[in-house]
C-alpha positions in Angstrom: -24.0 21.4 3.1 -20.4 21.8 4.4 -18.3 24.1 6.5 -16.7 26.4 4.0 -14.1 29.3 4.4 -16.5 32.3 3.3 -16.3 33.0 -0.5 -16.3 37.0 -2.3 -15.4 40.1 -0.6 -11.2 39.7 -0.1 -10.9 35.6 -1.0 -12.3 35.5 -4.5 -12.7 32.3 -5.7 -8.9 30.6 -6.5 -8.9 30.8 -10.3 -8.8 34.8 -9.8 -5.7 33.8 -7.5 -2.6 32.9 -9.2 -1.0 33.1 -5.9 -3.3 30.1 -4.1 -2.4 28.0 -7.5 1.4 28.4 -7.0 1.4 27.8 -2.9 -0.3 24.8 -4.0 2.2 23.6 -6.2 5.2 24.6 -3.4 2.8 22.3 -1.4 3.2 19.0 -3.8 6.7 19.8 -4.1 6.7 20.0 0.6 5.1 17.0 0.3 7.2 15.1 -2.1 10.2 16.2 -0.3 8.3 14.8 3.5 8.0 11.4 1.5 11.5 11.9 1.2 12.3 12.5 4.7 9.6 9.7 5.5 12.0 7.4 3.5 14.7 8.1 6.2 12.7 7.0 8.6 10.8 4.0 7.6 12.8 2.5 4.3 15.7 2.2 7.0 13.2 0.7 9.8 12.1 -1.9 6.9 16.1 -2.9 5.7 18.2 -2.4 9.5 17.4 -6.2 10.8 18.5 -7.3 7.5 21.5 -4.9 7.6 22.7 -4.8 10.8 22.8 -9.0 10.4 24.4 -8.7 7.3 21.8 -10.3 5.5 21.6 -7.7 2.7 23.9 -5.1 2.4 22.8 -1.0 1.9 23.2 -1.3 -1.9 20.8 -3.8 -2.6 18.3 -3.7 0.0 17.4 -0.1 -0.4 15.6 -0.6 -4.0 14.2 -3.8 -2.7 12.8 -1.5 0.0 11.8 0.7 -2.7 10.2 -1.4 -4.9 7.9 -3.4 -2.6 6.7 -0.1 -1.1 5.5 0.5 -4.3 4.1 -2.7 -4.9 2.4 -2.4 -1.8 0.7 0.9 -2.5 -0.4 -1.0 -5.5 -1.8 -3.8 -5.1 -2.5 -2.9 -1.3 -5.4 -0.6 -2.4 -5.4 3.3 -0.9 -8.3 3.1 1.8 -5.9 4.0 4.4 -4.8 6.7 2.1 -8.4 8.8 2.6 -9.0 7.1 5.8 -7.1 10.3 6.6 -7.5 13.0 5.0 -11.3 12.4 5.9 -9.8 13.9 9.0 -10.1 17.2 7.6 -12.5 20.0 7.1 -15.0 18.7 4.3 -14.4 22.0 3.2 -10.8 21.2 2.4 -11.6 17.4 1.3 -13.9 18.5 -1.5 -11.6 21.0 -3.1 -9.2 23.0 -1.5 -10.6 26.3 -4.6 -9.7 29.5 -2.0 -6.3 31.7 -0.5 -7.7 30.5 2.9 -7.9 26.5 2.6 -4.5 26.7 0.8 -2.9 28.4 4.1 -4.2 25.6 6.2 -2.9 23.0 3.5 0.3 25.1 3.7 0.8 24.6 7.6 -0.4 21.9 7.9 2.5 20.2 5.5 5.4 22.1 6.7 4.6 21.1 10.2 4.6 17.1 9.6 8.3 18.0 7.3 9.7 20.2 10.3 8.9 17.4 12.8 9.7 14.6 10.8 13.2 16.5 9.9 13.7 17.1 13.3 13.4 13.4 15.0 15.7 11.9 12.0 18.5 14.2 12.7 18.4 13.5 16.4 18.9 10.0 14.9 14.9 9.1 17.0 12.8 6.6 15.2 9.6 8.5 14.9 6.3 7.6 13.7 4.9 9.5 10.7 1.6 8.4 10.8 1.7 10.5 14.5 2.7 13.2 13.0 0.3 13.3 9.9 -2.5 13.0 12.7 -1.5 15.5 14.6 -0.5 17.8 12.1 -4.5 16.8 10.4 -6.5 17.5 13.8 -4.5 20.9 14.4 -5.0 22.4 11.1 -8.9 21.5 11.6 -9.0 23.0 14.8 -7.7 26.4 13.8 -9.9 25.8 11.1 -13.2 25.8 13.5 -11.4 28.5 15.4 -10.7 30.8 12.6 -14.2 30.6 11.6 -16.1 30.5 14.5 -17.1 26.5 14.5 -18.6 24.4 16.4 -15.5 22.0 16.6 -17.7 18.5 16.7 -18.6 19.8 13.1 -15.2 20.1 11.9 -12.8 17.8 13.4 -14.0 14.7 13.6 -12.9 12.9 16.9 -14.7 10.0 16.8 -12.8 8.7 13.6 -9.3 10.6 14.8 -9.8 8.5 18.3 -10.2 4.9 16.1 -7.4 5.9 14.2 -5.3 6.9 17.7 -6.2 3.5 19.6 -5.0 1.0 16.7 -1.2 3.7 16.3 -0.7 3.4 20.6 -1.6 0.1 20.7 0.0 -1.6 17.5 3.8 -0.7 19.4 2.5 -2.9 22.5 1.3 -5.6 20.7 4.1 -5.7 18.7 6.7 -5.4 21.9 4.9 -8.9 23.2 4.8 -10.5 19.9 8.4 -10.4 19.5 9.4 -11.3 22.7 7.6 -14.3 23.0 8.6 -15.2 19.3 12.3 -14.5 20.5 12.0 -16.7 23.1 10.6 -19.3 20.2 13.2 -19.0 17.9 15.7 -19.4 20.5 14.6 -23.0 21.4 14.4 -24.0 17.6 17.7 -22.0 15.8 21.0 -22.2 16.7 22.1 -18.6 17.1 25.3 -17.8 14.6 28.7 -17.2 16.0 28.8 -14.0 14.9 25.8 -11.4 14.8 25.0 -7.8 15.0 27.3 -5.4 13.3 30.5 -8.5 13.1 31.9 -9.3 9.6 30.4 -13.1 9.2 26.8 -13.0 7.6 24.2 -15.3 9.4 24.2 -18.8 8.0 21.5 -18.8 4.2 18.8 -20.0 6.0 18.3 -17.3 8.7 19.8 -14.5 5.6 16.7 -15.4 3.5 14.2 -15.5 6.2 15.9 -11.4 6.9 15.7 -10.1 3.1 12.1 -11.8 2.8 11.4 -10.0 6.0 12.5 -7.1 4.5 10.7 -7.3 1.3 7.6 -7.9 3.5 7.6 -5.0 5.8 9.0 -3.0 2.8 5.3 -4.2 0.7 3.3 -4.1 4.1 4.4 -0.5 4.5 3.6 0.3 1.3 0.3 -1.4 1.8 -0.4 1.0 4.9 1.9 3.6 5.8 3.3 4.2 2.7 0.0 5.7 1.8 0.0 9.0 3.8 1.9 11.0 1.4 -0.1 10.1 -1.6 -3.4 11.4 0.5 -2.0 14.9 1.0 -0.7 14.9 -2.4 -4.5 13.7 -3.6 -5.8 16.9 -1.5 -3.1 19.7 -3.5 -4.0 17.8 -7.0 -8.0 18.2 -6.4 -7.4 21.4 -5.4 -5.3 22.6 -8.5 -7.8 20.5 -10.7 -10.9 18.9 -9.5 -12.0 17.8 -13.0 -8.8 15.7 -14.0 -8.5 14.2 -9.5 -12.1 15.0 -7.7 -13.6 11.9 -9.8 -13.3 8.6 -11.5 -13.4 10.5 -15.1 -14.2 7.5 -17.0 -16.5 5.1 -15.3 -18.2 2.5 -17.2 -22.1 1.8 -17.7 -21.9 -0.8 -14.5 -20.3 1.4 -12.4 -22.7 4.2 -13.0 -25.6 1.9 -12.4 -24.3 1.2 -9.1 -23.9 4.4 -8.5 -28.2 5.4 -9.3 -28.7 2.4 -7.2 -26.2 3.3 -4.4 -28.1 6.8 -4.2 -31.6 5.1 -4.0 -30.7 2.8 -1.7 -29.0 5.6 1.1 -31.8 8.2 0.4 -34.5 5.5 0.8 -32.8 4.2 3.7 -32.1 8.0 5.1 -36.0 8.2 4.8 -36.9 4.8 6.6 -35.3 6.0 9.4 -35.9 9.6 9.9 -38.3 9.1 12.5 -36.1 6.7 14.8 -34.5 8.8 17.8 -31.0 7.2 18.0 -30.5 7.9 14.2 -32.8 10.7 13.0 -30.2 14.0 12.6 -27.7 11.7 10.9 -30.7 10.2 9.1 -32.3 13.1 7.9 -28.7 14.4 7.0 -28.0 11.6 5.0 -31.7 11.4 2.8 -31.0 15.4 2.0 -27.0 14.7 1.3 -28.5 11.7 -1.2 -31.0 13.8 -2.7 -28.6 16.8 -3.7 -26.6 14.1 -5.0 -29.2 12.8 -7.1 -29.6 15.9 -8.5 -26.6 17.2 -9.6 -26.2 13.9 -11.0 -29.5 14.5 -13.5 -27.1 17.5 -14.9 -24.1 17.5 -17.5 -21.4 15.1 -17.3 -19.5 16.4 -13.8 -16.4 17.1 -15.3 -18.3 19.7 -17.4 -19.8 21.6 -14.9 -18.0 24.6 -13.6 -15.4 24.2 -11.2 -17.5 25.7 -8.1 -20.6 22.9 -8.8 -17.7 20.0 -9.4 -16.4 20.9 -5.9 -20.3 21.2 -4.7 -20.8 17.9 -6.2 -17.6 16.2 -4.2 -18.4 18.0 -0.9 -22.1 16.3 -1.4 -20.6 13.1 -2.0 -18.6 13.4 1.5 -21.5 14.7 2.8 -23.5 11.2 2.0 -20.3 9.1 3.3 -20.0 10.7 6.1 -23.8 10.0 7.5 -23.5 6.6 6.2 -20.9 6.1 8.5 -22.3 7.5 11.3 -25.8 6.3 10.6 -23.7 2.7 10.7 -22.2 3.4 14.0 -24.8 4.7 16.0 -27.2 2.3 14.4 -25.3 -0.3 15.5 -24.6 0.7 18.5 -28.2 1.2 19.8 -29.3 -1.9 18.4 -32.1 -0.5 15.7 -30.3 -0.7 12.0 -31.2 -3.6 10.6 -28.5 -6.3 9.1 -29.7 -6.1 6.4 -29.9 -2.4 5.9 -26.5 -2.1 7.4 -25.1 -4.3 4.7 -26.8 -2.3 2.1 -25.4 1.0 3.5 -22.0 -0.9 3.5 -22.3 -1.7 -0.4 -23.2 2.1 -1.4 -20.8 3.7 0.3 -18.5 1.6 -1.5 -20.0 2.8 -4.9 -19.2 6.3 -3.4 -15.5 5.5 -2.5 -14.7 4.0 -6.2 -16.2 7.1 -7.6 -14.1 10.0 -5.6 -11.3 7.9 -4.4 -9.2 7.3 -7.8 -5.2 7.4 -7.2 -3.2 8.2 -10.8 -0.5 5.5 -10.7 1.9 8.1 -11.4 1.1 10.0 -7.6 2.0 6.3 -6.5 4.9 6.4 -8.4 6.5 9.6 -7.2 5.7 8.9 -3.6 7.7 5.4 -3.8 10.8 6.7 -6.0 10.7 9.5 -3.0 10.8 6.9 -0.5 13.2 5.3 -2.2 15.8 8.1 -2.5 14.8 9.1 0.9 16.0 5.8 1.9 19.5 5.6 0.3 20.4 9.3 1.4 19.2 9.1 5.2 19.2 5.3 6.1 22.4 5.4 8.2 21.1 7.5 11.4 18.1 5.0 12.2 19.5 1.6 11.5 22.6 3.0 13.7 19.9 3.3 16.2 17.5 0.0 15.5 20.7 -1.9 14.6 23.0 -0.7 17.7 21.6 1.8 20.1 18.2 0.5 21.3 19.6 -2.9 22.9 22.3 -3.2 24.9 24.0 -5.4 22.5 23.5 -4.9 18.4 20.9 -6.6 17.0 22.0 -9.9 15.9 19.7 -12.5 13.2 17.2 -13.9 15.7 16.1 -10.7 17.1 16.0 -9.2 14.0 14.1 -12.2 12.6 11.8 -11.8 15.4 10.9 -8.2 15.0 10.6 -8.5 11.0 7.8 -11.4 11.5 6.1 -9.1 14.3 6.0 -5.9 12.1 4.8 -7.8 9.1 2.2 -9.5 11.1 1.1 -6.1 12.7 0.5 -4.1 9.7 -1.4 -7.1 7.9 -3.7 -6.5 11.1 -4.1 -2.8 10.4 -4.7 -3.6 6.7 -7.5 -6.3 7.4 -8.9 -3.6 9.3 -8.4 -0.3 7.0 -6.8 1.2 10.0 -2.8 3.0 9.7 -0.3 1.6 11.8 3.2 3.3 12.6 6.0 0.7 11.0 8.7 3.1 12.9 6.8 2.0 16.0 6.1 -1.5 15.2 9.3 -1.9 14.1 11.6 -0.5 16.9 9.5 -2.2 20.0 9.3 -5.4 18.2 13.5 -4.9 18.4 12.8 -3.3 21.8 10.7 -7.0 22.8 13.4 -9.1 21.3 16.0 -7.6 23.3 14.0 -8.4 26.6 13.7 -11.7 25.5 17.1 -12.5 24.8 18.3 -11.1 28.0 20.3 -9.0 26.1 18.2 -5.8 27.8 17.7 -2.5 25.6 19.4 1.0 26.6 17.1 3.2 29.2 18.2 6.5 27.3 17.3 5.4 24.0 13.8 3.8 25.2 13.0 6.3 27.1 13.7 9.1 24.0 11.7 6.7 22.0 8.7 6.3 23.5 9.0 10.3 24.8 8.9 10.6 20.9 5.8 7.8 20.4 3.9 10.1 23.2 5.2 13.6 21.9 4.2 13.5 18.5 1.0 13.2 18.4 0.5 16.4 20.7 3.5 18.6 19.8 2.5 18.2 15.9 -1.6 19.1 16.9 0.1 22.1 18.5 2.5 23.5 16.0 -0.2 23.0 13.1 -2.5 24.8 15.0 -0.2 27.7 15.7 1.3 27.6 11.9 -2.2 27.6 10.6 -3.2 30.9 12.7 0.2 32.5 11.8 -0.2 31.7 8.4 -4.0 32.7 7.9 -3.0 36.0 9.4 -0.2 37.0 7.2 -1.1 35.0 3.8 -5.1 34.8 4.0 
């Protein structure tokens, strides 16, 4: 059913492991403390137009910052949250319940802190989404290694690739956005006297445009990036306890009707087109995933079962999404899934995600009061660097304006689209495009570290996870 690290002989199943339980917890705690870090970076990318303009001042716009993040995470929904982690092994996704998944876990964390650490105190504006990637695709590629894996089956490139072309694009975009809105707000505001980092604030109307902007990349972060933190804390909370995290534990009648029919309709589907070429392994795959589904489901209530069939049951679950979605893709690509059966397929699998995707609103509420606090205790090295050290000039109102309306409009993309989106990134080139613009021209040093960063991450991350996770596997596992 899934790629598993092997089970008996010297890793006996977690629960006879005190150890695995505790680097777990350490894990949560890692985590909480990169949310932290990730504050530095992004709660100061969300406030520095404001700030540097002296729209809002540190004091006041850090807890807006804080607040709509968590509104954002919310009422923004968490698909981009497991868009993620699905990333990972299945293994590690169903329930992380042995030594060896918990070294991987354990790597895999401390590489996005170390990296994220790093960039903010070389004051860089760095994109943790990047990193989180990275730091995901090199953990499962030891993983394979370790274990002797056909790669394809463990890391899964095609939905690592989508995720890759909307975080290298989304910066561009956002550069020519905010030049050519620059160039718009020139024409129709009167630029104030003073700007940047003078005493003067800009006149109301231009101050309220910068806090709304503020409060709206703040909530749009929330909404998208925010949610990276709360995935990896998902993945150490079904480990520790896959009854109380791995499920929706009290669904109602409906929803459990939907889910029968969500099974019937995949496996029946799964058998329609078992005999059609472009589709057949990932149809075949998805009628046997829908069947053992099916029949753990005719068993005790899932939280009652022992903890190895709970995690059996979420890996089969996984199992069923993950041929959906590729039975989708390559149907639809070749041209033989009907509309009609795609749309049906479409509707399960959103059964499915309701069922293994519930977020406790207090996970939401540690990640955004770590933001927050992230925010007030690092903010000063990246708006210093968005605010004075990008452009050759500071940042005065209208190019702040400009690159606030450009991020917000960028990550409402990614959202429509359930597909993450680096605010450092979108951010700093929409300042980057504004300062084009203007004529005001941005610093070759800086740029140049900046996008060296926006390139780096993404590789340097895949590497040191991959490294960490044989180091540690060979001296914890």
């Amino acid at each position: 059913m899934r790629e598993r690290a092997p089970k008996g002989g010297p890793y006996p199943h977690m629960t006879e492991i005190p150890v695995a339980a505790a680097v777990l917890v350490v894990c949560f705690a890692m985590i909480v403390v990169q949310e932290a870090v990730h504050g530095f970076h992004d709660c100061a990318n969300a406030i520095a137009p404001a700030v540097c303009a002296r729209a809002l001042t540190p004091r006041f716009a850090i807890p807006l910052a804080a607040i709509c993040n968590f509104l954002g995470v919310v009422i923004g929904g968490t698909a981009i949250t497991f868009e993620l982690i699905y990333l990972l092994p299945t293994g590690m996704v169903a329930g992380i319940d042995n030594r060896n998944e918990v070294v991987f876990l354990l790597a895999l964390v401390a590489t996005i802190v170390m990296w994220n650490l790093g960039t903010w105190w070389l004051g860089l504006p760095n994109a943790t989404t990047h990193s989180y990637v990275g730091a995901i695709l090199g953990t499962a590629t030891a993983y394979a290694s370790i274990y002797h894996t056909r790669a394809e089956g463990v890391v899964y490139w095609d939905q690592g690739a989508a995720i890759m072309t909307s975080l290298f694009l989304a910066p561009v975009i956002a550069f020519v956005i905010a030049a050519a809105l620059t160039l718009v707000l020139r024409k129709l505001i009167a630029a104030p006297k003073t700007a940047g980092w003078e005493p003067d604030r800009p006149p109301w109307h231009i101050r309220s445009t910068l806090i709304t902007g503020s409060a709206a990349v703040s909530f749009m972060h929330g909404s998208n990036d925010g949610q990276k933190s709360i995935a990896l804390m998902m993945l150490v909370l079904i480990g520790i306890a896959p009854d109380e995290f791995g499920f929706d534990r009290h669904p109602g009648s409906a929803e459990i009707a939907g889910l029968h029919r969500a099974m019937v309709t995949i496996s029946g589907i799964g058998e329609r087109y078992g005999h059609v070429l472009e589709v057949a392994a990932y149809a075949r795959t998805l009628k046997q995933s829908a069947d053992v589904v099916t029949l753990l489901e005719q068993g005790p209530a899932i939280t009652e079962l022992p903890r190895s069939d709970q995690v059996r049951f979420r890996s089969a679950v996984l199992d069923v999404q993950r041929a959906v979605n590729a039975v989708i893709t390559a149907g639809s690509d070749e041209g033989v899934l009907a509309d009609a059966d795609r749309h049906a397929l479409r509707e399960a699998r959103k059964a499915l995600d309701h069922y293994i995707e519930a977020v406790p609103l207090w996970v939401t509420l540690i990640s955004a009061l770590a933001f927050g606090l992230g925010g007030a205790i690092g903010y000063r090295r990246i708006v210093e660097t968005i605010g004075a050290k990008i452009g050759r000039q500071p940042l005065n109102a209208t190019q702040g304006t400009a690159a606030q309306v450009t991020a917000v409009a960028c990550i409402a993309l990614a959202d429509a689209i359930a597909e993450p989106v680096s605010t450092t990134h979108v951010v700093s080139s929409g300042v980057a495009g504004s300062m084009v613009a203007s004529g005001a021209g941005v610093r070759f040093g800086m740029a140049r570290n900046i996008v060296v960063a926006w390139l780096a991450t993404l590789p340097a991350t895949m590497a040191i996870a991959y490294v960490l996770s044989l180091a540690a596997h060979r001296v914890l596992a």
